[in-house]
N, C-alpha and C positions, 0 to 999 in steps of 0.2 A: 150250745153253739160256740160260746168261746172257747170250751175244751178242743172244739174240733180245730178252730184257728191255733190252738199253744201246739195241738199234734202236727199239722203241716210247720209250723216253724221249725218246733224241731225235728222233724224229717231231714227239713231243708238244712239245718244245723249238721245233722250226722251224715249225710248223703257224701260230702265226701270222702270220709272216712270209709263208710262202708265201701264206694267205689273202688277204695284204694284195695280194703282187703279181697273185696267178691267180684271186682269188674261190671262186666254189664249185667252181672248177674244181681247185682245192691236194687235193681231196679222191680223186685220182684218184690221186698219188706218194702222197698218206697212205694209200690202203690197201695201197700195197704192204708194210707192215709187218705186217700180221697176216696177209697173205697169203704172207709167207714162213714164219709161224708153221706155218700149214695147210701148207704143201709140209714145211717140215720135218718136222712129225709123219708127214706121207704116206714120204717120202725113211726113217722111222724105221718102218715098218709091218713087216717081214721083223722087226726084234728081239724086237718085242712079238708076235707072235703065234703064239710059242710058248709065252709064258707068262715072256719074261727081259726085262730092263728097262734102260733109259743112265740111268746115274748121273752127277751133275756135283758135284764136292764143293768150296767157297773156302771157308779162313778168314775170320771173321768179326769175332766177339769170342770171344777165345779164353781169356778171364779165364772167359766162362758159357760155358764149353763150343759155343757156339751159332756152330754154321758156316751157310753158303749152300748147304744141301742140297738137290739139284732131283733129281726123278725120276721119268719116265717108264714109265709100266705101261699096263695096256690100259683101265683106265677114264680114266686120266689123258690116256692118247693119244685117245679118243675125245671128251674135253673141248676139246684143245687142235684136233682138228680144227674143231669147231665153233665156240670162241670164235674164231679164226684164218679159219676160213672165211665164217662169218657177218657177222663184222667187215668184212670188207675186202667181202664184198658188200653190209653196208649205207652202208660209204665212197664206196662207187659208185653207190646209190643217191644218193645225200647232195647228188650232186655236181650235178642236176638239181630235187630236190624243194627246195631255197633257191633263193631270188634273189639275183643278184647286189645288193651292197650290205645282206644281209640283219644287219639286226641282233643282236651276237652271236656271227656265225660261227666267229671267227676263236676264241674261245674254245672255242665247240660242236666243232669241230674237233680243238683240243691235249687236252679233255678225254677225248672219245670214244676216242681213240689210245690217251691216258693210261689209261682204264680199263679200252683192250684186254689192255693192256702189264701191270696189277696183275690182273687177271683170268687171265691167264696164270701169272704168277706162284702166284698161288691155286693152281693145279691141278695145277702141276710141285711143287711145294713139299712137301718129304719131313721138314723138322721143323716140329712143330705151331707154333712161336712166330711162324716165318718165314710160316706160313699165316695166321696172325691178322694181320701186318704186313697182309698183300696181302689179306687179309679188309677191314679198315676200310680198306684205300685204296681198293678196290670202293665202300664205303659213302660216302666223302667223293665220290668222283665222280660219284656216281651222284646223288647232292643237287646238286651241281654242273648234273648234265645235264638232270633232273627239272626242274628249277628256272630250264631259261635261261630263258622268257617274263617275265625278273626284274618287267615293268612289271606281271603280273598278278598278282593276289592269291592265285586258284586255283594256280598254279604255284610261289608262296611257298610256302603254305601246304601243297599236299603233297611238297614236297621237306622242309619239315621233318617232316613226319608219316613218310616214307619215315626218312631220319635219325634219329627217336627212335627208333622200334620197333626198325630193325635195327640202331644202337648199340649201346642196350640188352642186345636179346639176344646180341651181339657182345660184351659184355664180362662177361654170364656164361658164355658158351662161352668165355674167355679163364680164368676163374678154372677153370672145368671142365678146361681144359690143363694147367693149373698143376698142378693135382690129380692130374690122369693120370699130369703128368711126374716129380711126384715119389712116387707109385704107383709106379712103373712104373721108376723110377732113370734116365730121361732121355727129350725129349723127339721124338727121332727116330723117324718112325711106322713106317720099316721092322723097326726094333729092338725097337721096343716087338709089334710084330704076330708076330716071330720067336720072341721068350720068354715064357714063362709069366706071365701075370695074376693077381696076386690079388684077390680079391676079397671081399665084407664091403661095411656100410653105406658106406665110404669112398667106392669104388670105384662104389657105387650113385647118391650126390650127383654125383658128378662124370660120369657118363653123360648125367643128367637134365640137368646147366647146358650139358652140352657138346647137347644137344637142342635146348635152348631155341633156342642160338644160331643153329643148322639151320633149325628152323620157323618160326621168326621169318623166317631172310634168305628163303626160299623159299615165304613166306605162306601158313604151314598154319596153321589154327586149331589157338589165339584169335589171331590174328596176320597175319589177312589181310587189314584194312581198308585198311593201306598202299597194294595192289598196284593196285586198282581205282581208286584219288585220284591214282595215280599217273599215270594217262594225261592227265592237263596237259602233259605232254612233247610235243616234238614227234615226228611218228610212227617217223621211224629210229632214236630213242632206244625206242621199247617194242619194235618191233623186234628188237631186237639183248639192251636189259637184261631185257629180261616175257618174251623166248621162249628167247633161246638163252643167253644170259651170266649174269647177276648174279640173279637167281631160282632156276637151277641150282647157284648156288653152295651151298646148302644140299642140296640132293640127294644133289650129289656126294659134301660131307661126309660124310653117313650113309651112303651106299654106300662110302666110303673106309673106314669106322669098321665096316661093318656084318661084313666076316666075322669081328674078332675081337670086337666088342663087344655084337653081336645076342644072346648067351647073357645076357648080363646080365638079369638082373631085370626090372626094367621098362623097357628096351629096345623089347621087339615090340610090348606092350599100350599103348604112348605113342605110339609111331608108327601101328600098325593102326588103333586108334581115329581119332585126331588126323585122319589120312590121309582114311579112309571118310567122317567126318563135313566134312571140308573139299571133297570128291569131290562129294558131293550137294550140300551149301550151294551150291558154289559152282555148279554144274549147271542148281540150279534158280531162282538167279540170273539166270542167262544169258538163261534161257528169258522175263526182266519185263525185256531191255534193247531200248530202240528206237536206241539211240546202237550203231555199228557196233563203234567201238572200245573200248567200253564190256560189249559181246556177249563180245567177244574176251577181255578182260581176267577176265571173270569166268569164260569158258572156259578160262584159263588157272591161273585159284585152282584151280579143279576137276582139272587136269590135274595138277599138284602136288601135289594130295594123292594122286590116285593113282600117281605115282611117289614117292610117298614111301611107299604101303602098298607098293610091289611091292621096291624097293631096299630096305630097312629089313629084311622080313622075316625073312631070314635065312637062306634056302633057294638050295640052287646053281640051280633051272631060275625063282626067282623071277630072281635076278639076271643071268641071263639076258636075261629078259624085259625088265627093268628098261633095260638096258643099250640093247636094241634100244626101249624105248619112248622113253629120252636122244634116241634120233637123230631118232625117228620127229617126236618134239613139236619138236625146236628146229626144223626142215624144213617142217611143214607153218603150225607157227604165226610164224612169223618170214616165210614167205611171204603170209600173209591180215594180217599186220598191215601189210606192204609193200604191200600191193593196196587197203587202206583208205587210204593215205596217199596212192595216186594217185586214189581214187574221191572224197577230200577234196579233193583238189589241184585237181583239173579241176570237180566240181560244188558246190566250195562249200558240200558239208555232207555228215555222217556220218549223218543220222537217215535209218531205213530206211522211215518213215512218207514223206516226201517223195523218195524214189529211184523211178524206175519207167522199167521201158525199156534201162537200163543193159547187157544184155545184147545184146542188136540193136546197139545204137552202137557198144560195143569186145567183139567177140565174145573176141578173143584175150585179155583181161585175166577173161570172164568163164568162158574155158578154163581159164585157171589159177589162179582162186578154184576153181572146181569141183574142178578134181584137191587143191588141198589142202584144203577141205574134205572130200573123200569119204575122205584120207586120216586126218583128224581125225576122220571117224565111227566108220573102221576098215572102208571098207568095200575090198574084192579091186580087182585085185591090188596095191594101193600099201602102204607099208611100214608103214603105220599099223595094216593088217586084220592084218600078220604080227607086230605087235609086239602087238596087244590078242589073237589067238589065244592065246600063249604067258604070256602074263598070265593069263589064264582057265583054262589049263590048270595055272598052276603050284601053283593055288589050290582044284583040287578038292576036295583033302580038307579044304575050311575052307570047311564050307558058308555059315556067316553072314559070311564075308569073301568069298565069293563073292559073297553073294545080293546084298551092298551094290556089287560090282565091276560085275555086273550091270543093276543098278539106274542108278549113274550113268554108264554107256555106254549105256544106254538116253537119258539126259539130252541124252549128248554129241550122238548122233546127230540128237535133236530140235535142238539148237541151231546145229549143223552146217547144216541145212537151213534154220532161220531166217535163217542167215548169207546163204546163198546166193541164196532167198530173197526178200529182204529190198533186198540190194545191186543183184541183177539181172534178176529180176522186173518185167513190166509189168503196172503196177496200171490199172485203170478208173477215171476222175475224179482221175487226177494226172500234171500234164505232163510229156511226157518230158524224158529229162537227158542232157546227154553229159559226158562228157569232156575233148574236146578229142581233138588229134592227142598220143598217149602218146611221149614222147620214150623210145629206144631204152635212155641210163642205168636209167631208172624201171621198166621193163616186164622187163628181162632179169634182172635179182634175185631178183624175187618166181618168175620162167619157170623160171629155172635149179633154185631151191629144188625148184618145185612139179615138175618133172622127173625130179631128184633122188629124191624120195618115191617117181614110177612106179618107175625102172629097180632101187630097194634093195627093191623087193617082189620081184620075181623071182630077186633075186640074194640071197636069203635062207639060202641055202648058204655065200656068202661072209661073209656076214655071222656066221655061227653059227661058223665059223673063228676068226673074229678076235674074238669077243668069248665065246668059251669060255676063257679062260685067265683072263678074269673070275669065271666062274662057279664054276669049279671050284676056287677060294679056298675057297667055303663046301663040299665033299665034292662026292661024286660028282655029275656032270649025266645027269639021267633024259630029259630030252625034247631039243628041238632047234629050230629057226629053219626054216620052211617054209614055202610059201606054202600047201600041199596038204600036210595030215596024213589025209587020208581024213573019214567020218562020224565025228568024234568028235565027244562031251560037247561040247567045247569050241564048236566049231562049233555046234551046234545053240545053244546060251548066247550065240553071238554073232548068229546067225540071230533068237532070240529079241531080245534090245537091239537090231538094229535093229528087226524088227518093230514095237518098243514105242514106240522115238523115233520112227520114221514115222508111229504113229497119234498121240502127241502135239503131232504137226508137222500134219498131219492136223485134228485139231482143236482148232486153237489158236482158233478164233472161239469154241466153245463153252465152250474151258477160260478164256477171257479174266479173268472174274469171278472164277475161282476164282485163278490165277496171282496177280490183284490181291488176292485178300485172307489167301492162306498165305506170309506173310513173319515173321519175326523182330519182335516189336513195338518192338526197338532194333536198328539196321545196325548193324555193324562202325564204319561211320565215327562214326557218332553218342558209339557207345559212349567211342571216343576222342578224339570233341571235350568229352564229358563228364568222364572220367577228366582231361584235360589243365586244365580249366577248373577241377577241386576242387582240385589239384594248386597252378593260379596262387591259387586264392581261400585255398588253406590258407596259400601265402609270402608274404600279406598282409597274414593273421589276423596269425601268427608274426613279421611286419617290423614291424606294429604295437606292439607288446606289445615283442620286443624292441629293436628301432631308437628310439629314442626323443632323438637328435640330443642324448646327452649324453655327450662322450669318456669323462668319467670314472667313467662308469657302466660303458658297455665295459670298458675296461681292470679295472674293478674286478671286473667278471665272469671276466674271462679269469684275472688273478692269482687268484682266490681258488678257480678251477678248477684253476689249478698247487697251489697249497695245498696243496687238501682231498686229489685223485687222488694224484699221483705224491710228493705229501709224505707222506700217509699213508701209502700203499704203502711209502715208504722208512723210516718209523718202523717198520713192521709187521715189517719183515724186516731192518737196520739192516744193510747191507750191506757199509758202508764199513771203513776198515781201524783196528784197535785202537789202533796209535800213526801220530799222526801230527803232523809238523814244523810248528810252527806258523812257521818262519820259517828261512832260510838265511846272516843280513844285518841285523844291527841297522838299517840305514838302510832296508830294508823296513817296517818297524814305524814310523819316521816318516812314511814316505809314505802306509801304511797308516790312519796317523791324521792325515794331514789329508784323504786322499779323503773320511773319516768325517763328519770333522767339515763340509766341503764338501756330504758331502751330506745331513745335518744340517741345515744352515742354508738349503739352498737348497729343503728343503722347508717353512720358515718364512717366506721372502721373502715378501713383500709386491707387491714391483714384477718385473715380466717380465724385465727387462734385468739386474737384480740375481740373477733363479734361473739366466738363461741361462748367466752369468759362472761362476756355481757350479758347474755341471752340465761345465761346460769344466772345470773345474779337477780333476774328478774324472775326465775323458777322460786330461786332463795329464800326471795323479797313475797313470793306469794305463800313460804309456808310459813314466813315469820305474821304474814296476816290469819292465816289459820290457829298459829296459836294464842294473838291477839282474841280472838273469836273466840278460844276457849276450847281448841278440836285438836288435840296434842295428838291423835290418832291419825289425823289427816295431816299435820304436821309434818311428823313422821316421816307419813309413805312418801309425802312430798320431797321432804328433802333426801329420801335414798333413791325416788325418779333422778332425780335433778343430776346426782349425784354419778347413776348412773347414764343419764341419758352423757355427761359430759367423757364420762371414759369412751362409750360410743362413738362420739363426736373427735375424739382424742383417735383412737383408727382408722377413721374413714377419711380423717384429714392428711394422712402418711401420703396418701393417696392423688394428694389434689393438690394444685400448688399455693404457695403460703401465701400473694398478693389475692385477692380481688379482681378480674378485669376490669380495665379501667373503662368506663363510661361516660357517655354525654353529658353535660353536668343538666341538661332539660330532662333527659331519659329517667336521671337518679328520681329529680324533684314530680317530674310523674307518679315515680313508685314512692314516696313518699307523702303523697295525697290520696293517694290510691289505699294505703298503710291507714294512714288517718282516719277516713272516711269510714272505712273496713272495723276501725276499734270504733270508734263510735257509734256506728250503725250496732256489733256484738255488749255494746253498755248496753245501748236502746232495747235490744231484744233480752236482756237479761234483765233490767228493768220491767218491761213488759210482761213476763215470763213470772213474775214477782207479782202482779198488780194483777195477773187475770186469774188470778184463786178465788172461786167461789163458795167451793164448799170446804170444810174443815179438813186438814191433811191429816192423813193416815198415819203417816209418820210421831203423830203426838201421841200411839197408843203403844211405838215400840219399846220404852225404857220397861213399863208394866211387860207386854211381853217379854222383851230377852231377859228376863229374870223366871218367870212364872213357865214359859215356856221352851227357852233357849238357855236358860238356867245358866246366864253370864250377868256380868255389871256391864261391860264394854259393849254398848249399843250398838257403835262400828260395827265390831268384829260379828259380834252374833246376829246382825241383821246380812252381812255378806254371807255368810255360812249357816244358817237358818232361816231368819225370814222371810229373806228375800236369795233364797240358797239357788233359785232356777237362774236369774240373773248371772248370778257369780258363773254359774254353769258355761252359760252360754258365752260369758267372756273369757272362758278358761278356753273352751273351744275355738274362738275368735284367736287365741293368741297361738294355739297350736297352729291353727292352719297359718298365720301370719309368720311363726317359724317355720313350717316345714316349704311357704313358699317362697318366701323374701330371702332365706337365707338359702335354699337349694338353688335360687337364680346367682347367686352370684357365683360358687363355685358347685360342679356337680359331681359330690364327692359322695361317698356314703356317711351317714350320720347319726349310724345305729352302732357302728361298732368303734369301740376306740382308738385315739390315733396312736402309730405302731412308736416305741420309745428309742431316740438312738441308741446306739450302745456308747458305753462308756471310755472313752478315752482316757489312757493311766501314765504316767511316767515310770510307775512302779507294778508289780505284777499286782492281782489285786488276786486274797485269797477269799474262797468260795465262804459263805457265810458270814463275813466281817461285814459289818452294815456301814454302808457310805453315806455320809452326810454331806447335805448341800450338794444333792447330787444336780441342782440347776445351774450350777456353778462352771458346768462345762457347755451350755447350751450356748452363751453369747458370747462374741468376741470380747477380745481381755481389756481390750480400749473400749470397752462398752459396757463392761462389766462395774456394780456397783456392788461388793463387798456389805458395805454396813447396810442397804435396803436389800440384801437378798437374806443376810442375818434378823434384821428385824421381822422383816416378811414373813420366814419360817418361825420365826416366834410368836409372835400377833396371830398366824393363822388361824391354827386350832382354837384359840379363845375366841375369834370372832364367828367361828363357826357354831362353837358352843354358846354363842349370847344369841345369833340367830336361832339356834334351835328353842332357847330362852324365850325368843320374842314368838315364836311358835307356839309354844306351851300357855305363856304365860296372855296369849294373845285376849282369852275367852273374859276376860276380868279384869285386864288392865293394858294397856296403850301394845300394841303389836298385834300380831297374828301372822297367819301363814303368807300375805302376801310380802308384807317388812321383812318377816324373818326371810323371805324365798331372797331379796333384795341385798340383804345383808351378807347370807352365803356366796352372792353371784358377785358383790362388790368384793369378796375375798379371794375368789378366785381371778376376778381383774386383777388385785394387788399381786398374787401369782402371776397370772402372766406377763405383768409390767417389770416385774423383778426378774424373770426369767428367761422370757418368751414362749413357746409354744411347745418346745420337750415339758419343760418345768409345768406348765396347763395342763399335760399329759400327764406328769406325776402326781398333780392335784385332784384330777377329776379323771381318771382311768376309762370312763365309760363314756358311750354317745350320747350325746345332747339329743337326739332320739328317742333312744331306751328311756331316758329321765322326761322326756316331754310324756311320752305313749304310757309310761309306770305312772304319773302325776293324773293324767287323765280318768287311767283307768281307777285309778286309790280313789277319787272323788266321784266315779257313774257308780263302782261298785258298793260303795256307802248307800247311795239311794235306792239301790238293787234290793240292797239287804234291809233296809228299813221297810220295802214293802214286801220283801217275802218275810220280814217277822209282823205282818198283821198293821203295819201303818202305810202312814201317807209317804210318796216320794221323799228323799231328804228329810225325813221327820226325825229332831233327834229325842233320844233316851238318855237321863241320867242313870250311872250304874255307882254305887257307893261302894268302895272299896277299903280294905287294910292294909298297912303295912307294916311295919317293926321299924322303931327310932322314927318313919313317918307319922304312926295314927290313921287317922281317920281321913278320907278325902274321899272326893267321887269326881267322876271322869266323864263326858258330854261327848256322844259318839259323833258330832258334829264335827271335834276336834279331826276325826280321820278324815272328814273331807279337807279341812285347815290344812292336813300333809299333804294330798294333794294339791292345793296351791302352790305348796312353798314348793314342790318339787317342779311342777310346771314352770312360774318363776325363776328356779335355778336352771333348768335345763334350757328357757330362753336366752339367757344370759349366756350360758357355756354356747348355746348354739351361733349367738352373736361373736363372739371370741373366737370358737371356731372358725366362724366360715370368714369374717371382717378379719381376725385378727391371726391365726394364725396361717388361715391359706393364705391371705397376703403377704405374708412371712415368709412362705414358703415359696410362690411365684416370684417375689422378689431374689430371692438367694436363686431360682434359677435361671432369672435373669442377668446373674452377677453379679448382684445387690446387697448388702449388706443383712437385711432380713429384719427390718423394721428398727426404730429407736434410732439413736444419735448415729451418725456416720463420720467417721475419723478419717479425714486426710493422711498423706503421707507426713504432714509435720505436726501430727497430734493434735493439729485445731479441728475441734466441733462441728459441721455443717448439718 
């Protein structure tokens, strides 16, 4: 099973490439990936239909218990036929309905794969957490696929409507998991299904969020304006997502869930309702659509709810029914959406008000509308009369859930024949339409489907085989799978819905009036363009009132919310410990009182250059305690933040003027109690934070490890880049996206490629090859120009570059590593641009702060790439012992390569800061007239 998940990745991997070489023809090798899905399940048919099931088990993260549990049963092997089968025959549609050169494809392609491949995964997936993964990556693709026509607004617009709704309810069926799993002592659903449930209000919240998230993805009401906005797609996406794949996905769930979880409380009465009334809405929808795919779509809300009344239930002969209604819908509707996409293709429009004649010009296209809609009516012998028999029958003794089941199969069938119709009917007074010549990809998808549906009506015995071991989850199975049960109830029930659709079909001219005026006096969609609109106008209201474009407002909100909450709370209950050391080290207690007094003074400054000075001194003053402490590591990094954070602070001040506003002297002594209050409340919680250790820290076993395992002495370094190597990850990650957004908001430049170099200006001809020195030396005006720091500068460089690479290297075993060393490079390249400006930046560092962000990241995933395709854990490192000549002996800790990507990240933050603070500012300034940053020289050589 997970082989078949690595093959749709890379599918989805290559698919643009192939597109590029083969066009829409790359669509033909892409489906062979879900079409091995479908032979797999087929190739697995003898396990499951006895009722036993292939288990596939990988470790995962083994800290949450949470492995790569997959597992095949007979609902899940009836899914994975159909998203496997359907799939690869709408890739083979696909491959004909685009034009070559069509815009898009090549994405429409990797994604389609892509959300064959997480769609699978959904259905194999035997722990709930693992189902949620392959849950929302269903919902991002499906936005994705919704959404190619990117140039139309309609196709914007309902890919994100598709996108909130089933988020949304995607992530309270995520807390509903949550809830189950720790109900339940863990989140594996075979386990959880195996042992006893408790139950209680608890257990009743967490049914209902785990509902939401079902009805929503599967657009039951209130939650089905999505599915209908959704058809801006183009047609082999409704296809594949509105009939057989990601609509289902919600189905399935509650049939997954339903034998142990249908006893629950409001379980049946959320679904039966919800169901019935989505069944009719949606029905009688159908019967006010002139738009073909539009017919469809609202056929299809209707059809969802009625498999969600029939799996939901809770009954062994409903789920039965259920199970054969799974096949009957994906078959018949996945086939009449493929047959609008060619009646689209060839005449140029969907509206069944201008079709006429359709039927005479491509009889065969309008044989295989017919067989699937008479299977969508329910009528003999196709799989559709055998799957709504059993439905009808399973529901006898529930006569108001019948009389509704009734009711909207009476609908279906009216709309079933509007379909038909509609599309292939010749009308009087409307020219006729063809088609064109149906190329052979197009015609045999929707043939084969509509096929399909005859030959599973007859073979209704095999069918009740293979999907009794379903049934009989929920207790004994009373009926069975036939095409011919004799005169029953049922039958006559079914004999009746058609009847009634046929007279509705019948007369649709006389119902016309009445059709137009029993609707809902707010749609679905409305309702949500309404909710979404009070929604925007409420984060308005609220940005108004509070965004008010004054930092120290903010800030003074957020401290005085630490205050009041977590300060209170910690007086309330005084957590911390009765004695404690106010000190280990007299020389603490000095440093302690000048950070004070430092920051003291630096909230009475006056001038910007004067607080910033102070505020460094308190950075300072906290790495001279860190060495106090004994932590020359953290020392360090401290003071090359510090160090750095000041040349920052040294750009952005170019910017801003040199006083302070001057303020109320009440206003200041506010913010200075506000200040107070703020530190002492972050003592309290750091104090507290200290005092509530119960059990023994983890941290006392890392000196033994990063020796034994991370095969360094420097605990630092090898718990960042081993131990605790996911961390470091995730904050390397954090800093990229922090550069590529902070610094692209200020100027919106490119940051991949380097900045272009001036040319050189000579008094003398310059001959080609003679190497120019000090070539920064022409960058800044001559009254601004420093001589002995542009000479030093180019001297110092290289060696400071080479001691960062030092602190690099030498990071694994003694005080440094790649984050100092990255720190070190980036303070080198400040001292460049401080000596030169922004040409001279450009002769130091040639490349984009980009390229060195995206190279850093990828040096550091690729490291953990390779540790698990050579046989270990993510980030695991290897000692490898090495020779050299005049070196000897040494060995090398392939940890260290994740170490380079640090330092590279590091460095390219830094260049990216200088970049975008320091030399587009440079740049803006000079064309505003300006001097371009650093001292500005009057006309009479005085400094300003």
């Amino acid at each position: 099973m997970l082989v078949l998940l690595i093959l749709h990745l890379v599918a989805a991997l290559v698919a643009p490439l192939l597109v590029r070489w083969w066009g829409p023809r790359a669509c033909y090798p892409l489906a062979l990936a879900p079409a091995a899905a479908a032979g797999w399940a087929l190739a697995r048919t003898p396990a499951v239909r006895d009722g036993g099931a292939v288990v596939e088990t990988y470790p995962w993260i083994r800290q949450l218990g949470l492995d790569l549990a997959l597992r095949l049963t007979t609902l899940s092997w009836l899914m994975t036929l159909l998203v496997g089968g359907v799939g690869a025959l709408v890739l083979v549609y696909s491959a004909r309905y685009f034009a070559p050169g069509s815009a898009g494809l090549a994405r429409f392609a990797a994604v389609l794969v892509a959300f064959a491949g997480a769609m699978l995964g959904l259905v194999l997936a035997d722990d709930l957490l693992l189902l949620y993964v392959c849950w929302e990556l269903t919902t991002i693709f499906s936005y994705l696929l919704i959404g190619h026509s990117t140039e139309r607004r309609a196709s914007r617009w309902a890919a994100a409507q598709a996108l909130t709704v089933t988020t949304l309810g995607g992530l309270a069926m995520l807390v509903g998991f949550i809830m189950l799993g720790d109900h339940a002592g863990g989140y594996r659903w075979s386990e959880i299904a195996a042992g006893p449930l408790p139950g209680g209000a608890y257990l009743v919240t967490a049914v209902l969020l785990i509902l939401a998230g079902a009805l929503s993805k599967s657009a039951v009401l209130p939650f089905s304006s999505w599915l209908p906005v959704a058809m801006a797609a183009p047609t082999p996406v409704s296809a594949y997502l509105h009939a057989a794949a990601m609509v289902k996905a919600g189905v399935y769930l509650i049939g997954l869930l339903a034998p142990v979880l249908a006893a629950v409380g409001p379980w049946r009465p959320v679904v039966v309702v919800a169901g019935l009334a989505t069944m009719l809405a949606g029905g009688w929808a159908a019967l006010r659509q002139t738009d073909l795919k539009l017919l469809l779509a609202y056929g299809t809300v209707s059809q969802l709810g009625l498999l969600a009344v029939v799996v939901g239930a809770g009954t062994p002969d409903a789920a039965l029914a259920g199970a054969a209604m799974l096949l009957a819908h994906a078959l018949f509707k996945a086939a009449l959406f493929l047959v609008v996409g060619i009646v689209d293709h060839g005449a140029d429009t969907r509206d069944l008000r201008e079709l006429s004649g359709l039927g005479r010009r491509a009889p065969l296209l309008a044989t295989v509308a017919v067989l699937a809609a008479a299977s969508m009516a329910g009528l003999p012998p196709l799989v559709g009369f055998v799957a709504k028999e059993a439905v009808l029958a399973a529901f006898t003794d529930r006569p108001w859930v019948l009389a509704g089941l009734v009711a909207g199969t009476a609908l279906t069938v009216a709309y079933s024949a509007r379909f038909v119709w509609g599309a292939f009917a010749t009308r009087p007074g409307v020219e006729p339409t063809g088609v064109g010549r149906i190329a052979a990809p197009m015609l045999v998808p929707p043939a084969l489907l509509a096929v399909l549906g005859l030959v599973a009506g007859p073979a209704a015995g095999l069918l009740d085989d293979l999907f009794s071991p379903y049934a009989e989850l929920f207790g004994t199975v009373g009926g069975h799978l036939a095409l011919w049960h004799g005169l029953t109830p049922a039958l006559g029930l079914s004999a009746l819905a058609v009847a009634g659709g046929g007279a509705l079909f019948a007369l649709r001219g006389p119902l016309a009036p009445v059709l137009a005026r029993l609707h809902v006096p707010v749609s679905g969609n409305q309702g949500y363009e309404w909710v979404i609109s009070r929604f925007d106008r409420l984060a308005i209201e609220v940005t108004s009132v509070t965004q008010r474009g004054s930092l120290p407002q903010y800030l003074g909100v957020i401290l005085l919310t630490l205050t009041v909450l977590p300060g209170g709370a910690m007086l309330a209950t005084r957590p911390w410990r009765d004695r404690i050391d106010a000190w280990d080290n007299p020389l603490q207690v000095v440093v302690v009182a000048v950070i004070a007094v430092a920051a003291v003074l630096a909230v009475g400054a006056r001038r910007r250059l004067t607080a910033m000075l102070l505020v460094g001194m308190t950075g300072y003053g906290s790495a001279m305690l860190f060495v106090l402490y004994g932590a020359p590591d953290l020392a360090l990094t401290q003071f090359l933040v510090e160090t750095a954070t000041i040349a920052v602070f040294v750009l952005v001040l170019r910017r801003l003027p040199e006083r302070f506003s001057a303020r109320p002297r009440r206003r200041r002594w506010v913010r200075r109690a506000i200040g107070v209050a703020a530190g002492v409340v972050a003592a309290g919680l750091a104090l507290t934070a200290a005092a509530a250790r119960r059990a023994p820290t983890i941290s006392e076993a890392f000196p033994d490890l990063a020796v034994t395992q991370g095969y360094g002495r420097n605990v630092v370094n090898v718990t960042l880049v081993d131990i605790r190597a996911w961390d470091t990850m995730g904050e390397l990650a954090v800093l990229v996206v922090a550069a590529t957004g902070v610094a692209s908001l200020v100027f919106q430049r490119s940051r991949t490629e380097p900045r272009p170099r001036r040319p050189l200006p000579s008094a003398r001809p310059h001959r080609p090859g003679r190497p120019v020195w000090l070539r920064g030396g022409v960058t800044l005006h001559e009254r601004r120009r420093s001589i002995v720091l542009e000479v030093v500068t180019r001297l110092i460089f290289h060696t400071v570059v080479v001691f960062s690479l030092f602190l690099l290297f030498s990071g694994h075993n003694a005080p440094g590593g790649g984050f100092a060393g990255g720190l070190v490079a980036g303070l080198a390249l400040v001292v460049r641009y401080l000596a030169g400006g922004r040409d001279e930046l450009a002769e130091a560092a040639p490349v984009g702060a980009g390229t060195v962000l995206g190279a850093g990241l990828l040096v550091s995933v690729g490291t953990g790439a390779i540790a698990l395709l050579a046989g270990g854990s993510v980030l695991e490192s290897a000692r490898v012992d090495l020779w050299l000549p005049l070196i000897g002996e040494f060995y090398l800790v392939t940890s260290l390569f994740f170490d380079v990507g640090v330092y590279l990240v590091v460095v390219g933050l830094v260049l990216d800061i200088l970049r975008s603070l320091g030399a587009e500012v440079d740049r803006h300034i000079e064309a505003a007239g300006g001097s371009g940053g650093g001292l500005r020289v009057d006309r009479k050589g005085r400094r300003t």
